[in-house]
Backbone as a chain_set.jsonl record, in Angstrom:
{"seq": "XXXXXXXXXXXXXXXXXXXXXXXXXXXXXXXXXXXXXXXXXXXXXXXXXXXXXXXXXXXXXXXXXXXXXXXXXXXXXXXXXXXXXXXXXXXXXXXXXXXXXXXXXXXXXXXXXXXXXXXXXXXXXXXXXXXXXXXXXXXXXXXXXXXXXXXXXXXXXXXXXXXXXXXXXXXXXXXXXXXXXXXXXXXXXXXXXXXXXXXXXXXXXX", "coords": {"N": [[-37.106, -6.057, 11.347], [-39.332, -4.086, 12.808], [-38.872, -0.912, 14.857], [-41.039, 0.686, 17.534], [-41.986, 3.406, 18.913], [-43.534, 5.041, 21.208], [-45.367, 8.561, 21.04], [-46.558, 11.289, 22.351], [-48.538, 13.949, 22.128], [-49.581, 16.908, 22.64], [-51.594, 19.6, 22.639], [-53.963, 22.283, 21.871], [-57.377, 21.592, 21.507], [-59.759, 21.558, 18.8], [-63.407, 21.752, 20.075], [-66.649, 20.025, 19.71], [-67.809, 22.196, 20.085], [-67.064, 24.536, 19.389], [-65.018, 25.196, 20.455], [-61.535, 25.206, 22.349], [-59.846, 23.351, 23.288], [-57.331, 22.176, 25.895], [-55.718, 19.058, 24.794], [-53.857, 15.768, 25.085], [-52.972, 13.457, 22.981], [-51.475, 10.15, 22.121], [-49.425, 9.22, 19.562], [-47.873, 6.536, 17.13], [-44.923, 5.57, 15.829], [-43.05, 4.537, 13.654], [-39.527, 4.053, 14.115], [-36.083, 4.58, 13.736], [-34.578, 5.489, 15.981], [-34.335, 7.91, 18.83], [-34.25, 10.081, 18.047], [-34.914, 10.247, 15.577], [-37.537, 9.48, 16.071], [-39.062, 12.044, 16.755], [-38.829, 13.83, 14.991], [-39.667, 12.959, 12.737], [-42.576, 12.564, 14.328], [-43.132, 15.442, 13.841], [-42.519, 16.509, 11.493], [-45.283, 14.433, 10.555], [-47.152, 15.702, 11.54], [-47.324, 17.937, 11.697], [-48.944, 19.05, 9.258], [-51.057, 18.406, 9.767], [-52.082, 19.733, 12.435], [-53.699, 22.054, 13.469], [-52.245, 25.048, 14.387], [-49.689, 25.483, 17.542], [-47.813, 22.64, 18.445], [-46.673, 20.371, 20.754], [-44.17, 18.225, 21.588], [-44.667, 15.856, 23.994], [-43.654, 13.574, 25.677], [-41.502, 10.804, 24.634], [-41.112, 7.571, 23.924], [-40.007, 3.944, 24.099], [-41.903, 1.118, 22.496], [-43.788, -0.944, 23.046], [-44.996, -2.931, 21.233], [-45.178, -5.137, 18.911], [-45.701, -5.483, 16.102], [-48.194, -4.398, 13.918], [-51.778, -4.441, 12.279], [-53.57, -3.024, 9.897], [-56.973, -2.372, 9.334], [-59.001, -0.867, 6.946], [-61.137, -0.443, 7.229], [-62.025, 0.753, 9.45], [-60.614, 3.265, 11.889], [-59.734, 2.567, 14.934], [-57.896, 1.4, 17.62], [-56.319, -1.502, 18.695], [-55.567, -3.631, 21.319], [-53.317, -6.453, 21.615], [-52.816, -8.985, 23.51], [-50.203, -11.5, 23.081], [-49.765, -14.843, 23.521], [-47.344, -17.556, 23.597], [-45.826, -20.698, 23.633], [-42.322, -21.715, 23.205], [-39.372, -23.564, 22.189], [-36.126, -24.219, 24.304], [-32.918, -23.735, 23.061], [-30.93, -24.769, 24.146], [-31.222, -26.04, 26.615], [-33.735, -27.314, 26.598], [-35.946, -26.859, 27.226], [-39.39, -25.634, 27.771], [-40.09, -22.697, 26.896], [-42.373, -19.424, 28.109], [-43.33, -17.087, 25.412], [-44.135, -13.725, 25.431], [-45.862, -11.426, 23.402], [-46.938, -8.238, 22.216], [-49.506, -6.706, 20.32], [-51.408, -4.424, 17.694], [-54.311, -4.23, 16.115], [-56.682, -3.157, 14.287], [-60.059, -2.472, 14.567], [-63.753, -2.937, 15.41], [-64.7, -3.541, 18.3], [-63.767, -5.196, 20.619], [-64.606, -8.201, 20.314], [-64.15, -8.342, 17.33], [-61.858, -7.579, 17.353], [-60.524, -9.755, 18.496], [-60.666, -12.191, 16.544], [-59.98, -10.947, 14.132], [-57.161, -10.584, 14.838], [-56.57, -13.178, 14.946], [-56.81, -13.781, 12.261], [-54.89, -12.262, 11.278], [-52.651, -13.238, 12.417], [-52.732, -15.854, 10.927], [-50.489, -17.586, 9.975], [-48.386, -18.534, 11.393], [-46.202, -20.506, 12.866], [-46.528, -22.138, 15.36], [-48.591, -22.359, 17.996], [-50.258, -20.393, 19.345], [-52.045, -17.861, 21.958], [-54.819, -15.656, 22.481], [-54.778, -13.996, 25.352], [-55.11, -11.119, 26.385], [-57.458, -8.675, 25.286], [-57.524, -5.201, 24.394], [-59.098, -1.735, 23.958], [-56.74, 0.449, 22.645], [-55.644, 3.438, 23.434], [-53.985, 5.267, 21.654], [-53.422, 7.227, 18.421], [-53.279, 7.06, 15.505], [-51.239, 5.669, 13.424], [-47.47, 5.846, 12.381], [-46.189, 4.472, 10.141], [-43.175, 3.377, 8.221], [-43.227, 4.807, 5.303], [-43.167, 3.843, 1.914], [-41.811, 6.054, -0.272], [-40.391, 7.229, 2.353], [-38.635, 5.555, 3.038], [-36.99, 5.548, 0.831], [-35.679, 7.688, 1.693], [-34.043, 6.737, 3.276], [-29.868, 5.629, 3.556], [-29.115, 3.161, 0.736], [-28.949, -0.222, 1.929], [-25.88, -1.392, 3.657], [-24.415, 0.574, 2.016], [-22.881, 2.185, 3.512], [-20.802, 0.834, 3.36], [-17.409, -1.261, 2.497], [-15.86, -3.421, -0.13], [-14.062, -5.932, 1.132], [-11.593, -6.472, -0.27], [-10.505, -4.352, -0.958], [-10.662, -2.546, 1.481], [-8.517, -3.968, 2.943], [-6.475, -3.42, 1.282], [-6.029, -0.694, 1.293], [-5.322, -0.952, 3.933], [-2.868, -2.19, 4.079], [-1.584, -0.527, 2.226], [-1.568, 2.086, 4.318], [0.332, 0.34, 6.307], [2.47, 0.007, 4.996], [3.515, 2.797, 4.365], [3.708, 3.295, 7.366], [6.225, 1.869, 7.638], [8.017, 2.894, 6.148], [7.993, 5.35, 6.845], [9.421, 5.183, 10.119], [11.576, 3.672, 8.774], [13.004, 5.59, 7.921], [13.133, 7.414, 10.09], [14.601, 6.242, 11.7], [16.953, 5.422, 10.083], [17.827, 8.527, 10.508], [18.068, 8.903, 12.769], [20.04, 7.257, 13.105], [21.942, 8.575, 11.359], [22.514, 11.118, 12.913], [23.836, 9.893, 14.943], [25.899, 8.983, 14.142], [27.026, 11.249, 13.085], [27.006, 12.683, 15.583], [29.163, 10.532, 17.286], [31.561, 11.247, 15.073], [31.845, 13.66, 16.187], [32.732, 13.663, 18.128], [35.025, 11.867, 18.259], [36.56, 13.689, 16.927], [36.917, 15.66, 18.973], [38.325, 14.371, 20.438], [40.416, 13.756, 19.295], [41.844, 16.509, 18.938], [42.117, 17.519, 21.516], [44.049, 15.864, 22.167], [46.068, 16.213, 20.712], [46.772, 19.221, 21.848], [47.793, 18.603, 24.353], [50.027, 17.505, 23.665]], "CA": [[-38.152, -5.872, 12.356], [-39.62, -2.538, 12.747], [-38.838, -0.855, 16.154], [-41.772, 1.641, 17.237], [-42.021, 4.547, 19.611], [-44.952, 6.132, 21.542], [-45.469, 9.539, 21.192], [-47.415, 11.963, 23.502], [-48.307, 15.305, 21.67], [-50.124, 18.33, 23.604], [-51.912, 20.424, 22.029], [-55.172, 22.626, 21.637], [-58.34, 20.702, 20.045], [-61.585, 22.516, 18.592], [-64.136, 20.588, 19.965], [-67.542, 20.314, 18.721], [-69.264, 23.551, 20.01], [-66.114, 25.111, 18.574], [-63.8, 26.135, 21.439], [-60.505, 25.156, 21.86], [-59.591, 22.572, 24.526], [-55.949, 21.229, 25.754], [-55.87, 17.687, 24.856], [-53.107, 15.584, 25.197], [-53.069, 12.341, 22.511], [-50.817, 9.081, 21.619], [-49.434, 8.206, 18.408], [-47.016, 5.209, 17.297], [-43.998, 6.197, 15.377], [-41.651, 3.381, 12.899], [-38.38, 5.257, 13.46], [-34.963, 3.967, 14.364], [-33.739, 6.059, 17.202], [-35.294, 8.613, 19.609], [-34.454, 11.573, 17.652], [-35.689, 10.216, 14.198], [-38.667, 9.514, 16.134], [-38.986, 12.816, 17.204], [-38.199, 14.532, 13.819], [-40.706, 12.149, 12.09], [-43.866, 13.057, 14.44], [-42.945, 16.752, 13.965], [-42.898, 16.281, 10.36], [-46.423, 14.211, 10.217], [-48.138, 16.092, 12.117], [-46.796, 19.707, 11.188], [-49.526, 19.487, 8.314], [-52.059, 17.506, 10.729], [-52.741, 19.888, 13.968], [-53.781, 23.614, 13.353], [-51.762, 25.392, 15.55], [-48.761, 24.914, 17.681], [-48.169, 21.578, 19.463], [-45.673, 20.34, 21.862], [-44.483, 16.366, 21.782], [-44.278, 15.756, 25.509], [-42.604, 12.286, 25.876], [-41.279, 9.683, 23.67], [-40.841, 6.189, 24.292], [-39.832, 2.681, 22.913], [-43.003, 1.065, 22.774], [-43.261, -2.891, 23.179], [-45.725, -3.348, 20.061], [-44.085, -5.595, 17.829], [-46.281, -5.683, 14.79], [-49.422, -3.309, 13.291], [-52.275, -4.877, 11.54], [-54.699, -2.11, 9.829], [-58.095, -2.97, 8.963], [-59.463, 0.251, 6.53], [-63.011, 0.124, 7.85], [-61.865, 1.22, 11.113], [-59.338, 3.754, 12.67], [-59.772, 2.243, 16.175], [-56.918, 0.444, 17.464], [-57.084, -2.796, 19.745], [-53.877, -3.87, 21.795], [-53.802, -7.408, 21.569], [-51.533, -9.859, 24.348], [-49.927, -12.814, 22.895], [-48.528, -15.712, 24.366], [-46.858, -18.757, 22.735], [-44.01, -21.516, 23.957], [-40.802, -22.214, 22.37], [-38.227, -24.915, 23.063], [-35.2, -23.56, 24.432], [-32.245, -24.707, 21.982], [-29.709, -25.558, 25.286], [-32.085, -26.784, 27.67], [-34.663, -28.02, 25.788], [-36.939, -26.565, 28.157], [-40.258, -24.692, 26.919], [-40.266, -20.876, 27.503], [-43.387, -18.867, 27.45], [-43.231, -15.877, 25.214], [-45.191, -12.561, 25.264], [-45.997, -10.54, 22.24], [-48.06, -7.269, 21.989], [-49.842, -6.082, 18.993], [-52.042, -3.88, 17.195], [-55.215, -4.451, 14.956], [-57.919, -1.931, 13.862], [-61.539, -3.44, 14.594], [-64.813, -2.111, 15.783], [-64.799, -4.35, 19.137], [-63.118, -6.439, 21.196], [-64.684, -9.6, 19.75], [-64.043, -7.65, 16.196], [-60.267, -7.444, 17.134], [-60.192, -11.052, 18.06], [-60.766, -11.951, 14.939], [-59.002, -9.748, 13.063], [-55.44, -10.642, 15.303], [-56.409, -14.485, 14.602], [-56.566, -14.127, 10.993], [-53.502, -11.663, 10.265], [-51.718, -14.497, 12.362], [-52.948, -18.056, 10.789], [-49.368, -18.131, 9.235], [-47.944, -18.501, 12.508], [-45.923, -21.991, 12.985], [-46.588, -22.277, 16.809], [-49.697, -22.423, 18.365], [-50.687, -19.102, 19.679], [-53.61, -17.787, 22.423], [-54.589, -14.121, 22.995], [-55.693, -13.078, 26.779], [-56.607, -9.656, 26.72], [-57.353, -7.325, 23.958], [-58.192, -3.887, 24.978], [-59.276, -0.322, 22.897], [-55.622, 1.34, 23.032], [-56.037, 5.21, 23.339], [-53.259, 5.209, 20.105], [-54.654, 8.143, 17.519], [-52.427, 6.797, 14.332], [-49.817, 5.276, 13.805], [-47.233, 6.379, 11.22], [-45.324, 2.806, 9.838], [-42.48, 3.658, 7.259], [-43.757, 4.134, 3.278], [-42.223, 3.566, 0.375], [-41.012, 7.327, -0.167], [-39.968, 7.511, 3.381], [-37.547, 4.561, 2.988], [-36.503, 5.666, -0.217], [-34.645, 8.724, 1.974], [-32.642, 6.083, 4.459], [-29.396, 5.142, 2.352], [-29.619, 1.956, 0.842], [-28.258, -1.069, 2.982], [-24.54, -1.31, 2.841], [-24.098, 2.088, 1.386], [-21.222, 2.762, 3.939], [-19.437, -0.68, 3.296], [-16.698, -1.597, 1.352], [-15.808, -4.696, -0.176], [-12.692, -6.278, 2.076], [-10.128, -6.031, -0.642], [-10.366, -2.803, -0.783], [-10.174, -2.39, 3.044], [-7.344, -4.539, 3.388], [-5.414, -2.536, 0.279], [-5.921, 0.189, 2.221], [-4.791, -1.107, 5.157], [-1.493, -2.629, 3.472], [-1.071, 0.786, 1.968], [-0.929, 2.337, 5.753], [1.104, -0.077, 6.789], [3.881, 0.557, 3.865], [3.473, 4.138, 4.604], [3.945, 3.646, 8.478], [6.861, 1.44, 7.813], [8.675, 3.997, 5.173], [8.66, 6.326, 8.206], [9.909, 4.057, 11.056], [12.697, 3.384, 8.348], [13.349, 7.135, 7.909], [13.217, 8.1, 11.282], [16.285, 5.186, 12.272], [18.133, 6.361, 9.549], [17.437, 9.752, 10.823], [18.574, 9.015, 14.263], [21.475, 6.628, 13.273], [22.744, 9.42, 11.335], [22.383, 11.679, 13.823], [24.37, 9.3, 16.348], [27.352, 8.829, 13.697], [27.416, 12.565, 13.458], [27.785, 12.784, 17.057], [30.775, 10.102, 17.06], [32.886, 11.915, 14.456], [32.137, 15.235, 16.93], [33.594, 13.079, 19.716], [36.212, 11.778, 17.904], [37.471, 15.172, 16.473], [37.22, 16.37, 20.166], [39.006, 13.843, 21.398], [41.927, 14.255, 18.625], [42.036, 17.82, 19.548], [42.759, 17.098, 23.322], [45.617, 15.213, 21.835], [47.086, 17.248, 20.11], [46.802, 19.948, 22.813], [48.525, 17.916, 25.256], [51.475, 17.4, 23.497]], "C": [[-38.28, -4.388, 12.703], [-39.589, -2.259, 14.206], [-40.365, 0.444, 15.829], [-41.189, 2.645, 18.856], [-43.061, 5.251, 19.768], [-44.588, 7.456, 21.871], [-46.422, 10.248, 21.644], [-47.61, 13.093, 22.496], [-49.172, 15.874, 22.669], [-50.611, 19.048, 23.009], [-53.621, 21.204, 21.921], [-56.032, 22.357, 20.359], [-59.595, 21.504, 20.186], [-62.618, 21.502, 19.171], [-65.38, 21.31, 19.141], [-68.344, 21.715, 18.618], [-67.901, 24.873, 19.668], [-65.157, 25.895, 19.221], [-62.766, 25.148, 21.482], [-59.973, 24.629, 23.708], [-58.152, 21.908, 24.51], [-56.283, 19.672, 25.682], [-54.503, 17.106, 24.485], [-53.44, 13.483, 23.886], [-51.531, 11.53, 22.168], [-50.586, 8.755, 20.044], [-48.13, 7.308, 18.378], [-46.369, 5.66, 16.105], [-43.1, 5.055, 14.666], [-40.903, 4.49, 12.986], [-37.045, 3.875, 14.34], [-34.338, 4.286, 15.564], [-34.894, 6.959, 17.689], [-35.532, 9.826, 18.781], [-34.802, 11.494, 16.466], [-37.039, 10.144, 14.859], [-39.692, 10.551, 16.346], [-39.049, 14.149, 15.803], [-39.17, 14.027, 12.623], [-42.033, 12.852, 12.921], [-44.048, 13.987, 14.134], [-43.564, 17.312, 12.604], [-44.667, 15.785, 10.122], [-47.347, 15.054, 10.501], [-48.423, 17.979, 12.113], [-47.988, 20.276, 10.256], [-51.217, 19.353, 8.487], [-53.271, 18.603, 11.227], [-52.467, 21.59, 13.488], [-53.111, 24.456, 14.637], [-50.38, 25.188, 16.064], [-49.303, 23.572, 18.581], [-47.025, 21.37, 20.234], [-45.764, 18.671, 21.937], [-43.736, 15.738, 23.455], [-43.641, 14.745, 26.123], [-42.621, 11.679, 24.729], [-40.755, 8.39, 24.271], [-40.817, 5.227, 23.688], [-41.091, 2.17, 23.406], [-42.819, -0.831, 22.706], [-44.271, -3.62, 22.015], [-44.135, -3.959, 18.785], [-44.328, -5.809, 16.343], [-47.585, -4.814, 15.148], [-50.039, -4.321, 12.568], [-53.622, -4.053, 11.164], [-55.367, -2.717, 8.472], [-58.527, -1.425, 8.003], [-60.761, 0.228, 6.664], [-63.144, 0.956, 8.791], [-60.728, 2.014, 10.934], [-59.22, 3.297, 14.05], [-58.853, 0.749, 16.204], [-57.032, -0.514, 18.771], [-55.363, -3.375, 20.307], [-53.826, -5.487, 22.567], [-52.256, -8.195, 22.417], [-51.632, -11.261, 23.255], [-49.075, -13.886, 23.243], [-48.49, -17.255, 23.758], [-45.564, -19.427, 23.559], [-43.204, -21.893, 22.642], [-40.03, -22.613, 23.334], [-37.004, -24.31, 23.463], [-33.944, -24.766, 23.684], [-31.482, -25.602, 23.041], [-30.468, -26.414, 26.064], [-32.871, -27.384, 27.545], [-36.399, -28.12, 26.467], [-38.045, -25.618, 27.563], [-40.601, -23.471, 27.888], [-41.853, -20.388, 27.2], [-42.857, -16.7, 26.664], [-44.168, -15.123, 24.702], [-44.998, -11.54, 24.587], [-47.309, -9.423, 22.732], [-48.162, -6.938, 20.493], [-50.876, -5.255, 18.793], [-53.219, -4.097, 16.116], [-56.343, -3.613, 15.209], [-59.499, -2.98, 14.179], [-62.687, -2.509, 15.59], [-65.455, -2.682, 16.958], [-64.115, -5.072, 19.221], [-63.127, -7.519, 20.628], [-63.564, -9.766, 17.828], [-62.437, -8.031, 15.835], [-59.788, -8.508, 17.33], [-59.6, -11.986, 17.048], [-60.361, -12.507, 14.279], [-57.325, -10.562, 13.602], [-55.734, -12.074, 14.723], [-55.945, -14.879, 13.262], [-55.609, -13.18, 10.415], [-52.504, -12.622, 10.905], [-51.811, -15.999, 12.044], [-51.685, -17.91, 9.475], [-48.277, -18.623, 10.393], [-47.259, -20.062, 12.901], [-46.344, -22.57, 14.41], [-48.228, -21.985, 16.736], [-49.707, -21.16, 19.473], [-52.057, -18.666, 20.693], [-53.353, -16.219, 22.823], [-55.324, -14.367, 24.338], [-55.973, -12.201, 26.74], [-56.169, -9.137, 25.172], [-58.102, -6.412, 24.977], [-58.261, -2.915, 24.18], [-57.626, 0.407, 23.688], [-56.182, 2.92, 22.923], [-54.909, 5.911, 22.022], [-54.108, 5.806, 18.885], [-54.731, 7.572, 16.433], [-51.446, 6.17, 14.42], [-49.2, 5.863, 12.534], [-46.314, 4.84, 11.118], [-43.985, 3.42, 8.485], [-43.073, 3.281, 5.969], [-42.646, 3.758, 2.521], [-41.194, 4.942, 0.464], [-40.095, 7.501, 1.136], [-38.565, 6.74, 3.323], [-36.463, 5.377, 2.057], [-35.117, 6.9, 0.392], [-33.721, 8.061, 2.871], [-31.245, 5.446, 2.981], [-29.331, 3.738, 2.202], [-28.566, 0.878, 1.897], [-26.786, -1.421, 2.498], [-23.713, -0.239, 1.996], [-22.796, 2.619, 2.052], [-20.554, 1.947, 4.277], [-18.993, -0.178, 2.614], [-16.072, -2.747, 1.277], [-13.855, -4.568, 0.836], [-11.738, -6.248, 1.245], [-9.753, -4.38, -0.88], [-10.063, -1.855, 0.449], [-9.023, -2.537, 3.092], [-6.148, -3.798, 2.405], [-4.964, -1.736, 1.223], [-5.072, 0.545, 3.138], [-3.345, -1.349, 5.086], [-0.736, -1.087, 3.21], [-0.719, 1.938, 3.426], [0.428, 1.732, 6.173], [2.674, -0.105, 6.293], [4.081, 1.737, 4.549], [4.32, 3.858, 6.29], [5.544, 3.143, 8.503], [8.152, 2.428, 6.812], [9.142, 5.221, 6.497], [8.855, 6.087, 9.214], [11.511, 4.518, 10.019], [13.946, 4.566, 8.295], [13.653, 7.63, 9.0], [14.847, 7.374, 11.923], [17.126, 5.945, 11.601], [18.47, 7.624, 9.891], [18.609, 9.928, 12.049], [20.025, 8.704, 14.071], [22.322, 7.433, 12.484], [23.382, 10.113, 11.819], [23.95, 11.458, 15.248], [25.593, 8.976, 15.47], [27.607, 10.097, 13.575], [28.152, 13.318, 14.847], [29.18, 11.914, 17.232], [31.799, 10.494, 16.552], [33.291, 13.109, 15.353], [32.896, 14.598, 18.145], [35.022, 12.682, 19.6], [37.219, 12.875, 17.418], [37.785, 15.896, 17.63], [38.53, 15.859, 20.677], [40.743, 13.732, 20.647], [42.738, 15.256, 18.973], [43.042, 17.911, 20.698], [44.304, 16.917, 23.099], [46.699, 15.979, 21.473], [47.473, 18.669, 20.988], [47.96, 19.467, 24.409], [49.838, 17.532, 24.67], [52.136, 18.854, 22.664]], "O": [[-37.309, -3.644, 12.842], [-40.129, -3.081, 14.946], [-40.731, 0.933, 14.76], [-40.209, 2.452, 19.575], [-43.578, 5.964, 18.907], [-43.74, 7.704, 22.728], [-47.496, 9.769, 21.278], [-46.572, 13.22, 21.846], [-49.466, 15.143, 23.614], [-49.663, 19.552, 22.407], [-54.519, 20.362, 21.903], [-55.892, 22.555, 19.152], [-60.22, 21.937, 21.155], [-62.622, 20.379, 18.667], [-65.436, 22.312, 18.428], [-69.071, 22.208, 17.756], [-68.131, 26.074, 19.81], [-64.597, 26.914, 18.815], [-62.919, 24.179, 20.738], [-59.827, 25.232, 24.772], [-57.724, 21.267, 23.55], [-57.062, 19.15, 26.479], [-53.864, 17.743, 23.648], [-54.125, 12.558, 24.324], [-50.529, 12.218, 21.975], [-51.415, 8.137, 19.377], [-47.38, 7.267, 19.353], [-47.103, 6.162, 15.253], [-42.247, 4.654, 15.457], [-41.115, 5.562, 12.418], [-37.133, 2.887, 15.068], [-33.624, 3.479, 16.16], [-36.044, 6.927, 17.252], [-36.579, 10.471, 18.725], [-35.09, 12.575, 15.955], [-37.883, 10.785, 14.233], [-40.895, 10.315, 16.228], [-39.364, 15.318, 16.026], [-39.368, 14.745, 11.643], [-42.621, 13.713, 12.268], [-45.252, 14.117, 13.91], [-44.506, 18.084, 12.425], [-45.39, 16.616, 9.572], [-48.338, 15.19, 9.784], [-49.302, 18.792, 12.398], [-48.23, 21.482, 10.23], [-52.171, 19.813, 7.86], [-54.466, 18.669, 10.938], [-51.4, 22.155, 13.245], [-53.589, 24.388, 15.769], [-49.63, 24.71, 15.213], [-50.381, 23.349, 19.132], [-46.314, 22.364, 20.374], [-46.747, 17.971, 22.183], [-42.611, 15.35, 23.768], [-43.03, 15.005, 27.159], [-43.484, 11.851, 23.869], [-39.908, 8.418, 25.164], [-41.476, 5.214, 22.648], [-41.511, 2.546, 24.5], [-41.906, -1.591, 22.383], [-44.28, -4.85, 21.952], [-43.072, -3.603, 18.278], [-43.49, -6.189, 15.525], [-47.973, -4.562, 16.289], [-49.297, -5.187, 12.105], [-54.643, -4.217, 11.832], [-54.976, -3.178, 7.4], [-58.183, -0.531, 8.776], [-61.455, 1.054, 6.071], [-64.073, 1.733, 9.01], [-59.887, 1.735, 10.08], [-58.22, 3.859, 14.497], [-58.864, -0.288, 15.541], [-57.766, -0.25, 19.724], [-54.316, -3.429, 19.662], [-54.174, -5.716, 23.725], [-51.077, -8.051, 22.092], [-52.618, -11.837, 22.797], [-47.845, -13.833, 23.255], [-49.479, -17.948, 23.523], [-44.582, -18.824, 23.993], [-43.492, -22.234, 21.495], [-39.883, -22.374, 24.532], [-36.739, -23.548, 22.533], [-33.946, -25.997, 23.693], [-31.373, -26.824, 22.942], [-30.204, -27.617, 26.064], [-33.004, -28.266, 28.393], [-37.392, -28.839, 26.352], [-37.606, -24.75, 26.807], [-41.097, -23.322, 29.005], [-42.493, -20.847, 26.255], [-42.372, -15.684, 27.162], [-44.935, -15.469, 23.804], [-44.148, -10.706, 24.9], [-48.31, -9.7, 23.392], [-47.249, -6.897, 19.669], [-51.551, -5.187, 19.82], [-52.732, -4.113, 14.985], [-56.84, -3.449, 16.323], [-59.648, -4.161, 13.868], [-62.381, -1.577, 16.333], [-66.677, -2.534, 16.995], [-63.661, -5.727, 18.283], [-62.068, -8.059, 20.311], [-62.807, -10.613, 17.354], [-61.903, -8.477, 14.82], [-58.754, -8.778, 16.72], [-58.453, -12.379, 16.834], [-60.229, -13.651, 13.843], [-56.519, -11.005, 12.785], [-54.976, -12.258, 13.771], [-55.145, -15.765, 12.962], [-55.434, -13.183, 9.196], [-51.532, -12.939, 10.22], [-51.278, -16.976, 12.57], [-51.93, -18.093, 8.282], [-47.247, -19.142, 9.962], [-48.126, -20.838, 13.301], [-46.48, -23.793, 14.369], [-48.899, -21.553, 15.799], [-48.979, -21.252, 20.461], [-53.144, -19.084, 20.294], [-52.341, -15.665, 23.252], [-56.423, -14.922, 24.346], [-57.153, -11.978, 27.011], [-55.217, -9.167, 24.392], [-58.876, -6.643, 25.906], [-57.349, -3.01, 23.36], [-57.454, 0.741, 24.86], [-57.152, 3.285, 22.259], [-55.145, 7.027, 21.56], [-55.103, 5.273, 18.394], [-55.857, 7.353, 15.986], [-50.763, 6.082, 15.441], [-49.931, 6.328, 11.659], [-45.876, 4.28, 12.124], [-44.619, 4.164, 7.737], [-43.362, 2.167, 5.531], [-41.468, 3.453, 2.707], [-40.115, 4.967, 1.056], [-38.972, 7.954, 0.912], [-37.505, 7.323, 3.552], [-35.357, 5.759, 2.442], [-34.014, 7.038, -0.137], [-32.704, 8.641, 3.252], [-31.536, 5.011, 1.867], [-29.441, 3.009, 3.187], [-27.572, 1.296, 2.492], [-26.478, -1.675, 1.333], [-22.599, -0.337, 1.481], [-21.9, 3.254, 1.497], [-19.775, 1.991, 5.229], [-19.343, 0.838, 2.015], [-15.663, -3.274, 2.311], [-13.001, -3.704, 1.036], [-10.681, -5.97, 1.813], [-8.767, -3.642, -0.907], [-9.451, -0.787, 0.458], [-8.273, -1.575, 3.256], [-5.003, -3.659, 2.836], [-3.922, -1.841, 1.871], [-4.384, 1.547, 3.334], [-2.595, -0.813, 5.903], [0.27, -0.627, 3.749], [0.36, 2.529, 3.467], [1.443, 2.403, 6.359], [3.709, -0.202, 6.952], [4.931, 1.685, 5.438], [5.493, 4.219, 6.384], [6.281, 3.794, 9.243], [9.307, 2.34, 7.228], [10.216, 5.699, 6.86], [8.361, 7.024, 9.842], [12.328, 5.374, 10.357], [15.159, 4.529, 8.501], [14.589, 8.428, 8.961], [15.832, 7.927, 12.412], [17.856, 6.83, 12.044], [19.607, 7.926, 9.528], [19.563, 10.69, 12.204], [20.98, 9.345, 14.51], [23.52, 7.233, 12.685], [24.593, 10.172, 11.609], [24.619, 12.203, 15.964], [26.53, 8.619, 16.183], [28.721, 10.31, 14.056], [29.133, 14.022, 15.087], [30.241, 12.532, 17.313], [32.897, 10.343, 17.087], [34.428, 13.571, 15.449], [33.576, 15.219, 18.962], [35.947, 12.937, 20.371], [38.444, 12.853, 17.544], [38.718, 16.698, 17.599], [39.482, 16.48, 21.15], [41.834, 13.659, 21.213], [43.933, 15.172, 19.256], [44.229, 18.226, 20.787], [45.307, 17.467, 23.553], [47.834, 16.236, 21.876], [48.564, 19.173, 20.718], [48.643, 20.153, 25.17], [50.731, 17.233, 25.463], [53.343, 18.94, 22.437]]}, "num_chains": 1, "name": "protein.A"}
């Protein structure tokens, strides 16, 4: 499931009579964390926005799915609400989805959300759609992926762990064993020095 992230940028826009106005726009970001998301707009948009820009907030965004139409860039922010049975209680929850679909009107984006969801097992109703103010979105490509490492890349299978781990545990126990002997040498060394003292004495006294 793809997390997203709204991004704010800042920046000076030409308008049409060719001057150069602050405008502040929205785009929608697939990234995993704050600071890929952050590192990603910087990147898209580096090649985008003539000029400097400035990305003024970031945020997790509650869109849970994208559906782009290529007729349109205009994006539509569509409520959805559906029940499900609760497994313990057996009680029916209502749950609320947001989404995204490109369309050239409200009715347009209707639609559009109806028919990218008629796979949908549940029975589904939208209440509002509205024109989001959302410029782009960027969604993860192919290439883009291709730079995360692949899944499992910093596993390792469990016998190989557990070797591992065996091999520590030899190790820790090799020097435990060493260290006793160490000591209990140590402490028969001291006995012979006690006993040679205490011969001494003896022999001194008589």
């Amino acid at each position: 499931m793809r997390t997203w992230f709204l991004c704010k940028v800042k920046y000076a826009k030409e308008n049409e009579q060719g001057l150069l106005k602050n405008v502040s726009e929205q785009y929608l970001v697939d990234a995993v964390s704050f600071t890929e998301a952050e590192a990603r707009i910087y990147d898209m948009l580096g090649s985008v926005i003539r000029g400097d820009f400035q990305v003024t907030n970031i945020s997790k965004s509650n869109i849970v799915d994208v559906f782009y139409y290529e007729d349109i860039d205009v994006w539509h922010k569509c409520k959805i609400t559906y029940l499900v049975t609760d497994a313990d209680s057996g009680k029916e929850k209502k749950v609320t989805q947001f989404m995204l679909v490109t369309a050239h009107d409200v009715k347009e984006a209707h639609e559009r959300i109806f028919e990218s969801l008629n796979n949908m097992l549940v029975t589904f109703r939208v209440p509002e759609i509205a024109e989001s103010p959302i410029v782009e979105i960027f969604p993860y490509e192919k290439e883009d992926e291709e730079l995360l490492p692949p899944p499992g890349a910093n596993l390792r299978p469990v016998s190989e762990v557990k070797a591992e781990q065996e091999r520590r545990d030899q190790n820790r126990a090799e020097l435990e064993s060493a260290r006793l002997q160490k000591e209990s040498e140590a402490e028969d060394e001291d006995d012979l020095e006690v006993a040679q003292r205490s011969e001494e004495d003896e022999e001194d006294e008589f």
